[in-house]
C-alpha positions in Angstrom: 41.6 40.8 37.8 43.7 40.8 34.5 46.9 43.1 34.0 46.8 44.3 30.4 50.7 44.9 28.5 51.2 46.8 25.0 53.7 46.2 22.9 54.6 45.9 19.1 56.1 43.0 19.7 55.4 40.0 22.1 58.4 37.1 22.7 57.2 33.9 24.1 60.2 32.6 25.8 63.0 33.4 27.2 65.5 31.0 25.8 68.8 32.1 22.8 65.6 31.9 19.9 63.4 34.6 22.0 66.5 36.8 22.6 67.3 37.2 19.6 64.3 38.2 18.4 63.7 40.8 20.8 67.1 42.1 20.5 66.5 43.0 16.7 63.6 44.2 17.0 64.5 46.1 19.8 67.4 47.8 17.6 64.4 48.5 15.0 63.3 51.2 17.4 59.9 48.3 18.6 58.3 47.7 21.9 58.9 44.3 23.3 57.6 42.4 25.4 59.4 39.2 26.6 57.3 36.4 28.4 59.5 33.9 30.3 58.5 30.9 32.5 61.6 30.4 34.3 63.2 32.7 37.1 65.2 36.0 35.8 69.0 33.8 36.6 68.0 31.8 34.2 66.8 34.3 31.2 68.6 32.3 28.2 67.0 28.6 29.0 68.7 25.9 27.7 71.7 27.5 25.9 72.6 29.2 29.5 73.8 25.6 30.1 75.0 24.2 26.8 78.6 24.0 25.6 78.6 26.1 22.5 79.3 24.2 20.0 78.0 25.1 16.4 78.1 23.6 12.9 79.6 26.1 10.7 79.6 26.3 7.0 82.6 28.6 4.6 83.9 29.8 7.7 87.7 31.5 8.1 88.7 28.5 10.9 88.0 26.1 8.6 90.1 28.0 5.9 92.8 28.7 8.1 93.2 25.2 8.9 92.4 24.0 5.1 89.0 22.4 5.4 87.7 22.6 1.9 83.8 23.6 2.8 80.9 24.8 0.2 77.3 25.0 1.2 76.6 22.3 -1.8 78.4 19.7 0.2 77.3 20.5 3.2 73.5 20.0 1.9 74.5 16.5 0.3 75.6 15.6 4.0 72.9 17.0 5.9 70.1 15.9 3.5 71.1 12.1 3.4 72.2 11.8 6.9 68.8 13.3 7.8 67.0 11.3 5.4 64.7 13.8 4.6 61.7 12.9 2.3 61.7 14.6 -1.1 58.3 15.5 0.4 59.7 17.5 3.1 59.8 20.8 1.2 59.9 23.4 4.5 62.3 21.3 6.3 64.6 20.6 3.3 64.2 24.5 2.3 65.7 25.3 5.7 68.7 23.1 5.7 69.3 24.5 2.5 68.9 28.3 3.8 70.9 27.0 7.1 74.2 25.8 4.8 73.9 29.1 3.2 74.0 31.4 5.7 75.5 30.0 8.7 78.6 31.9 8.0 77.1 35.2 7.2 73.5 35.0 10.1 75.6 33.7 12.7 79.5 33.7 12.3 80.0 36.6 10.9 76.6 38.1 13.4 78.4 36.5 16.6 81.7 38.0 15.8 80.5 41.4 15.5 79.0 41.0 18.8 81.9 40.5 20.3 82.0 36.5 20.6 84.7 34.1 19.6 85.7 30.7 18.6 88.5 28.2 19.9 90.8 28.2 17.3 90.4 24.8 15.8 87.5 23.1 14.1 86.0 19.3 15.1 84.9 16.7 13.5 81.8 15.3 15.0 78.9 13.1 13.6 81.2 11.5 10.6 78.4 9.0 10.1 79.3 4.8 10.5 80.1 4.7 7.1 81.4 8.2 6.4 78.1 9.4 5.7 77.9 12.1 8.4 79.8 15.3 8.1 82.2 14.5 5.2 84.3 17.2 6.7 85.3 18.9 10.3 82.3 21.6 10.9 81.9 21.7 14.4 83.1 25.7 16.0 83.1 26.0 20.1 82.3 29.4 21.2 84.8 30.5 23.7 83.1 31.2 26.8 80.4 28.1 25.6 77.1 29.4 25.5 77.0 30.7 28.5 79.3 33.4 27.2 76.8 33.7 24.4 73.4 34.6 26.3 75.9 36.8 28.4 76.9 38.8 25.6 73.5 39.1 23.9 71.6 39.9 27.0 73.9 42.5 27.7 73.3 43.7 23.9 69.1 43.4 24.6 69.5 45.9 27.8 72.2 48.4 25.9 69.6 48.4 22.7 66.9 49.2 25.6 66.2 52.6 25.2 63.6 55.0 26.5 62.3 51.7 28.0 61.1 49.9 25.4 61.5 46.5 26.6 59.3 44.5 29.5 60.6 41.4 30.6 58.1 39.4 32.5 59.5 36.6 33.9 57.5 33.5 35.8 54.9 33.8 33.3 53.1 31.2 31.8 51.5 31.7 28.5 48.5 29.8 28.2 47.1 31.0 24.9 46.8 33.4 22.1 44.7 36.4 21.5 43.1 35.7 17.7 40.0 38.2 16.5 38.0 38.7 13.7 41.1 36.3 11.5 44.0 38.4 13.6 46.4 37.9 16.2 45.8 40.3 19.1 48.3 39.1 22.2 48.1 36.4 24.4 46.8 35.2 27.6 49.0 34.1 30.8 49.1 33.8 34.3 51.8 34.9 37.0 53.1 31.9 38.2 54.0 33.7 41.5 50.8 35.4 42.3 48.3 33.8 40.1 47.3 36.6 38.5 45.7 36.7 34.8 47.8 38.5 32.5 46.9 40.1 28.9 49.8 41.0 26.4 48.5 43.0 23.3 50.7 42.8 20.0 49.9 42.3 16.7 53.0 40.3 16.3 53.4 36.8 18.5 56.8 35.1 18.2 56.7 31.7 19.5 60.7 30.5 21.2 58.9 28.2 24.2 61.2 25.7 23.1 60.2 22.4 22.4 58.4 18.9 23.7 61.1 16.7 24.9 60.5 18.2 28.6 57.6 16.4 28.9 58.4 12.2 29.0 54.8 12.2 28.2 54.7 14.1 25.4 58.0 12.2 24.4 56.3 9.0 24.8 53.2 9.8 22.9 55.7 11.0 19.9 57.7 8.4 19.9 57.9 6.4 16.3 56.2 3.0 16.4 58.9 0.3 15.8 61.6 2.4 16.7 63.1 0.6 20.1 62.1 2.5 23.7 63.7 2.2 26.9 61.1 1.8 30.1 63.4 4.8 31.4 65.1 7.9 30.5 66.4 10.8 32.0 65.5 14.1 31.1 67.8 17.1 30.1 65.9 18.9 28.3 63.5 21.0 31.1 60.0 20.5 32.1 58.8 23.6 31.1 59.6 22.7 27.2 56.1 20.6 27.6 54.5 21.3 24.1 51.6 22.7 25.5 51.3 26.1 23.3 52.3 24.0 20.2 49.1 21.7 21.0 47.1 25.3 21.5 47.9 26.5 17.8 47.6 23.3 16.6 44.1 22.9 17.9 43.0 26.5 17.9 44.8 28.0 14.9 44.8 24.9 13.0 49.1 25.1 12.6 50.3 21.9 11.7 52.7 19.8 14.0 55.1 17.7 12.2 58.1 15.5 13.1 57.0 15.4 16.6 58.6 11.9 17.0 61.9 12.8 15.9 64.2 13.5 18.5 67.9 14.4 19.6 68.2 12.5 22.3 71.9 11.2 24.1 72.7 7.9 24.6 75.3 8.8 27.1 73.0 10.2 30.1 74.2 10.4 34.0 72.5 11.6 36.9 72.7 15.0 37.6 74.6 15.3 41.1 72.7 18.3 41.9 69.4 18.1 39.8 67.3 21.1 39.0 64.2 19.2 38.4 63.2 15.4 38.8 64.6 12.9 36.5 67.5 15.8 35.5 70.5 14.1 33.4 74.0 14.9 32.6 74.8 14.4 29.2 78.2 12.7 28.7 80.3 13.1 25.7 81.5 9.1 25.9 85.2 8.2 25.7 86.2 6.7 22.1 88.3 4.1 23.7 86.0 3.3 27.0 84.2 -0.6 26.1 80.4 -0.1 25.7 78.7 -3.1 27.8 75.3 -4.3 28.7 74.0 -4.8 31.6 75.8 -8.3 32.0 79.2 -6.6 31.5 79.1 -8.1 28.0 80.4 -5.8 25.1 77.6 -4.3 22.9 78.1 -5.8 19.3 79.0 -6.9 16.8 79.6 -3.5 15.7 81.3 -1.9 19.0 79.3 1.4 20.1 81.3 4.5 19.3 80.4 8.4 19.9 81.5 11.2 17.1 79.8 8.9 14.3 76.1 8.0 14.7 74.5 9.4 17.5 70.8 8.7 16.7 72.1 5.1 15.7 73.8 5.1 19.0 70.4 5.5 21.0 68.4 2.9 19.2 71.2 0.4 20.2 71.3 1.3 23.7 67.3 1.6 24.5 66.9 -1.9 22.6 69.2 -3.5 25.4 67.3 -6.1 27.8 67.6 -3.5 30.6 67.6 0.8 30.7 71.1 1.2 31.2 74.4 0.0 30.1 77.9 0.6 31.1 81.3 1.9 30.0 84.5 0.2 30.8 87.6 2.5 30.9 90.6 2.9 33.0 91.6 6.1 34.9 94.4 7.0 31.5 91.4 6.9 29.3 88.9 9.0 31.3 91.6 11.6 31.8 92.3 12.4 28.1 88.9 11.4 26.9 85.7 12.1 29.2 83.5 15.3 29.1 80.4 16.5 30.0 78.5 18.1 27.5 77.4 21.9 28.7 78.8 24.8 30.7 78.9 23.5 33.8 81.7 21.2 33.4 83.5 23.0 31.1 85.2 25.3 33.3 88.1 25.6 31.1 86.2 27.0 27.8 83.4 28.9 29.8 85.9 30.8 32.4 88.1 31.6 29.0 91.3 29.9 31.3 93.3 29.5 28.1 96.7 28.2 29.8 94.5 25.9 32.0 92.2 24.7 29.0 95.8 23.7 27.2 96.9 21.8 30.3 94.0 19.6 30.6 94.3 18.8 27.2 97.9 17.8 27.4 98.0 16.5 30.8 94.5 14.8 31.1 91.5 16.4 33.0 92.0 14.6 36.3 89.8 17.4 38.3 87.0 16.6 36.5 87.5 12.4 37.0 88.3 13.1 40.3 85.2 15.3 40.5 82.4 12.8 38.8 84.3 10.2 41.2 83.1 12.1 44.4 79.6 13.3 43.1 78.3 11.1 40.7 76.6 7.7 42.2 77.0 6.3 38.4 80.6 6.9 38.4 82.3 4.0 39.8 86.1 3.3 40.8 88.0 0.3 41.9 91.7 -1.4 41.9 90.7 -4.7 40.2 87.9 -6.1 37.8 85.9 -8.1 40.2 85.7 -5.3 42.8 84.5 -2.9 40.2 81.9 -5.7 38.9 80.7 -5.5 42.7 80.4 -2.2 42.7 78.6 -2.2 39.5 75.7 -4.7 40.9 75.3 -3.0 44.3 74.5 0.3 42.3 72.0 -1.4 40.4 71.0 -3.8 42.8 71.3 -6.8 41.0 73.7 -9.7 40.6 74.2 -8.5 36.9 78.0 -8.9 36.0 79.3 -11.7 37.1 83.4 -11.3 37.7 84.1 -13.9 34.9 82.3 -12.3 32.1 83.5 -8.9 33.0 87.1 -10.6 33.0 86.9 -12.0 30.0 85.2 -8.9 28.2 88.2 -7.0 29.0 90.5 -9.8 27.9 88.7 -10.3 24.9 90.1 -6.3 24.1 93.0 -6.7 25.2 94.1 -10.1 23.2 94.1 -7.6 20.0 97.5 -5.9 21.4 99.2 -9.7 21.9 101.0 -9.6 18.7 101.3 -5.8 18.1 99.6 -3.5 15.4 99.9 -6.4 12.2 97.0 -8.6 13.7 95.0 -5.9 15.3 91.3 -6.5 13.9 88.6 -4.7 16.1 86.1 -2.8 14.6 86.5 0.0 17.8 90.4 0.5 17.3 90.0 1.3 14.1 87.6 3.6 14.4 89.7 5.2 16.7 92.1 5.5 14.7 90.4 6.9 11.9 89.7 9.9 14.7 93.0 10.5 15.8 93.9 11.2 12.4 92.6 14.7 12.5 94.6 16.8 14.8 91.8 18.0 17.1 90.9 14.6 17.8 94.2 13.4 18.4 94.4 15.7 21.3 91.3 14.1 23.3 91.7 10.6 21.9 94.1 7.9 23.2 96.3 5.7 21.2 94.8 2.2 21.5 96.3 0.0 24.4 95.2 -2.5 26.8 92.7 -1.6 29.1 94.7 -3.8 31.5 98.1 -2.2 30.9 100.3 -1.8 34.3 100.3 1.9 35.2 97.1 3.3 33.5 95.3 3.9 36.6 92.2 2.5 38.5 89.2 0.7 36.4 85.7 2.8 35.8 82.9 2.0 35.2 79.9 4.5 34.1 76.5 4.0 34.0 74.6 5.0 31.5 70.7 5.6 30.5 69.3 7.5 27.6 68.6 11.2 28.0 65.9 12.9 26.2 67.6 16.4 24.8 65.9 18.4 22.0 62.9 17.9 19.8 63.6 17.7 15.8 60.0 18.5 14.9 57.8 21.2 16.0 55.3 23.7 14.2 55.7 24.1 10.7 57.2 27.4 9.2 58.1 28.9 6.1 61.5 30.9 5.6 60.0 33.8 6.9 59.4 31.6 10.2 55.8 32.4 10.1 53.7 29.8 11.6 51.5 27.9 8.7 47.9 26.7 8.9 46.8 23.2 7.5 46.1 24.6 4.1 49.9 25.8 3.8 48.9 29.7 4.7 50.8 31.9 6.9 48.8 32.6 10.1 49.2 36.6 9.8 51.3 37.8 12.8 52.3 34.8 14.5 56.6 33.5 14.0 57.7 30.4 15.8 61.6 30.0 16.1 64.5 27.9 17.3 63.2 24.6 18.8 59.7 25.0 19.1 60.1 25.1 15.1 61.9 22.2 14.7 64.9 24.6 14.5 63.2 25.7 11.0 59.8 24.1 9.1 59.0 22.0 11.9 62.1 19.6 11.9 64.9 20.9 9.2 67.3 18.0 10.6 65.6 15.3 9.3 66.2 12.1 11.5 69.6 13.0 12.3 71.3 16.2 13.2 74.9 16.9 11.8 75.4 17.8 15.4 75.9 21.8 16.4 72.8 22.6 14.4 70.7 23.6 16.9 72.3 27.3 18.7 72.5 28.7 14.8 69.1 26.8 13.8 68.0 29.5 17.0 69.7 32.5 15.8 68.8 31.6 11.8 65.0 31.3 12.6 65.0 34.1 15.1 67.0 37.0 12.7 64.6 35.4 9.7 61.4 36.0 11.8 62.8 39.4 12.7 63.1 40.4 9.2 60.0 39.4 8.3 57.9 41.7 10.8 60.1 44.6 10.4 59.7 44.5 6.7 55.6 44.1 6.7 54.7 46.2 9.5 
């Protein structure tokens, strides 16, 4: 027996993208229906768990602290580090609309809403050779993003009046309703009870999210010649499986591109407490932490370092003999540098604990080492080299590192600080360096030292496996975020958003993201779909 559910509107998925669009079209007096997967705690998806940060274009933080920013140079950076095609004319006509209105669609949109932003601006994905983010872009919502889906749920039920909004959680879509050339609905089922559910709309937004949930999907996408570990962790979610994207594509005839382009980490942990199989942690890596293979040899000749090149970082690590390699760091280092990417480590930011937050950052984060020390099996601690290069092998069951090359790895880094700063010539201090010139960094990097200096605490060692994260391709949209058909046609009534559009025209990042692209790329597709629908209909 089939339930049958009228709306004006009908929101496939639950996650920031979905929100958003039900929350303006809720405002624009609509029915809505909203058709989630997942369990009502976790209404938001992804972004429920993610740290916040965005990449931010014109904005007053970056004019308060000087940062000369136009859209024009933004678009040089993000359409070379991308390297999108001259071809790519949706993808490169949403990183152009995306440089454009960042400030107006979703600063200016958030802070109306009642969010806000740490007050200082970082400078993340610079590039290897500068050709990143030519300047600091990268804005932390205070609160992380957790505080965000608070906030905008909270708007969705205020703008809920006379009862205009269903939310139907534990639902699986499993296709769409298309008669006589229009969209009608979609079919689902109640994951709980089994039970075959119709939704009637004339307008289908698709915000499912995207493939990297599925290792098999990830696999089948992956580029040929590009280098693939035999394992990866996941941290994306299972339920971001591509299926509906496959159902347009072979039903509806919409056009899947980029598929194989990816944001994955190269950074990935174990998630102590995982909420699926295979769940990962994504670290943000320590700037002055050695990154070794799985012989406890350092990865070279150009040393692995995070902020620059992060899609350049995971081809390194997944063309390594084995799936995982290892950072080398000392207690010091960990303290001032590591972080876990998301809300759930960052009490700090997501509890708003200002005077704590300022603490940690001028006193080290030791709860948090202390805390990966006691729950993390990848997170290893020990007095001298050779015990930690035992430790190292039991976890991986192997006789790996041997307690000479380890030894000499770390003496290898430490020889450049024999003679002071004149004859320092490593690739990684430099880099370092470089970061700590910008005050933001300064505060979370170390200055270069020894890793064996007397007094800076046990040795660590991490070990680390790729994690799969979010998909850079998806269905193919215009600026309207309608869904398009082979010949280049809107399908009439059907909107994909946020990552199950590639976070715009089925993959507007190119290759590369300039990092932080991905929570506006959500709430620029979703307020453009919005638009769209209220405007024709």
């Amino acid at each position: 027996m089939s339930k049958l559910n009228q709306s004006d509107v009908l929101v496939a998925g639950g996650g920031l993208a979905g929100i958003v669009v039900a929350l303006e079209a809720l405002r624009a007096g609509k029915r809505v229906t909203l058709v989630d997967r997942d369990t009502p705690d976790r209404l938001g998806g992804l972004a429920l768990w993610a740290f916040g940060g965005m990449m931010l274009v014109g904005t007053p933080l970056q004019a308060r602290m000087r940062i000369p920013d136009t859209p024009e140079r933004a678009l040089q950076d993000w359409l070379s580090f991308g390297e999108l095609a001259a071809d790519d004319t949706w993808p490169r006509q949403w990183a152009r609309y995306y440089v454009e209105h960042s400030r107006s669609d979703v600063y200016d949109w958030l802070r109306n809403e009642g969010l806000k932003f740490l007050p200082a601006v970082n400078w993340v994905e610079r590039g290897r050779h500068g050709d990143g983010n030519r300047l600091p872009r990268y804005h932390v919502i205070w609160g992380t993003a957790r505080e965000l889906i608070r906030c905008l749920v909270a708007a969705l039920h205020a703008a809920n009046t006379d009862n205009r909004l269903t939310l139907c959680h534990q639902h699986r879509i499993t296709g769409l309703v298309h008669t006589a050339g229009k969209l009608a609905g979609a079919h689902a089922v109640n994951e709980t009870s089994g039970e075959d559910v119709e939704f009637n709309a004339p307008v289908v937004v698709l915000a499912m999210g995207g493939l990297n949930g599925s290792h098999d999907e990830c696999r089948a996408n992956w580029p040929a010649g590009r280098p693939q570990t035999t394992t990866m962790l996941n941290g994306a979610h299972p339920y971001a499986d591509g299926r509906l994207h496959h159902w347009v594509a072979d039903h509806l005839a919409g056009r899947i591109t980029h598929a194989g382009e990816m944001w994955n980490y190269a950074a990935g942990i174990t998630h102590p407490y995982p909420h699926f199989p295979g769940h990962g942690l994504s670290t943000i890596p320590c700037k002055s932490a050695l990154w070794l293979n799985h012989r406890g040899e350092r990865i070279g000749p150009e040393p692995l370092v995070t902020g620059f090149d992060t899609h350049w970082l995971c081809q390194r690590v997944t063309e390594q003999d084995k799936p995982w390699t290892w950072h080398l760091l000392n207690w010091r280092i960990a303290a001032k540098e590591l972080a876990l990417s998301g809300a759930e480590h960052n009490a700090r930011i997501r509890d708003k604990q200002f005077p704590l937050f300022v603490k940690d950052l001028l006193l080290g984060n030791h709860n948090l080492v202390r805390q990966l020390q006691r729950e993390s099996p990848d997170f290893l601690v020990a007095d001298s080299l050779p015990a930690l290069a035992d430790r190292m092998n039991a976890l991986t069951s192997s006789l790996d590192v041997s307690h000479e090359v380890l030894q000499a790895t770390a003496d290898a880094f430490d020889a450049n600080f024999l003679a002071g700063k004149r004859l320092q010539n490593d690739p990684q201090i430099r880099m370092i360096q470089h970061a700590r010139q910008w005050g933001p960094d300064r505060l979370r990097t170390c200055k270069p030292a020894p890793l064996q200096r007397a007094g800076n605490g046990p040795y660590i060692a991490i070990r680390l496996q790729l994690i799969t994260r979010k998909s850079l391709g998806g269905l193919q949209t215009d600026l309207q975020s309608r869904v398009l058909d082979a010949r280049g046609q809107p399908i009439d009534g059907l909107y994909c958003v946020g990552e199950a559009a590639g976070f715009g025209g089925g993959g507007a990042n190119g290759k590369r993201s300039l990092e932080g692209t991905f929570l506006p790329g959500c709430i620029m597709t979703a307020r453009a779909a919005a638009r769209s629908f209220l405007t024709e209909r």
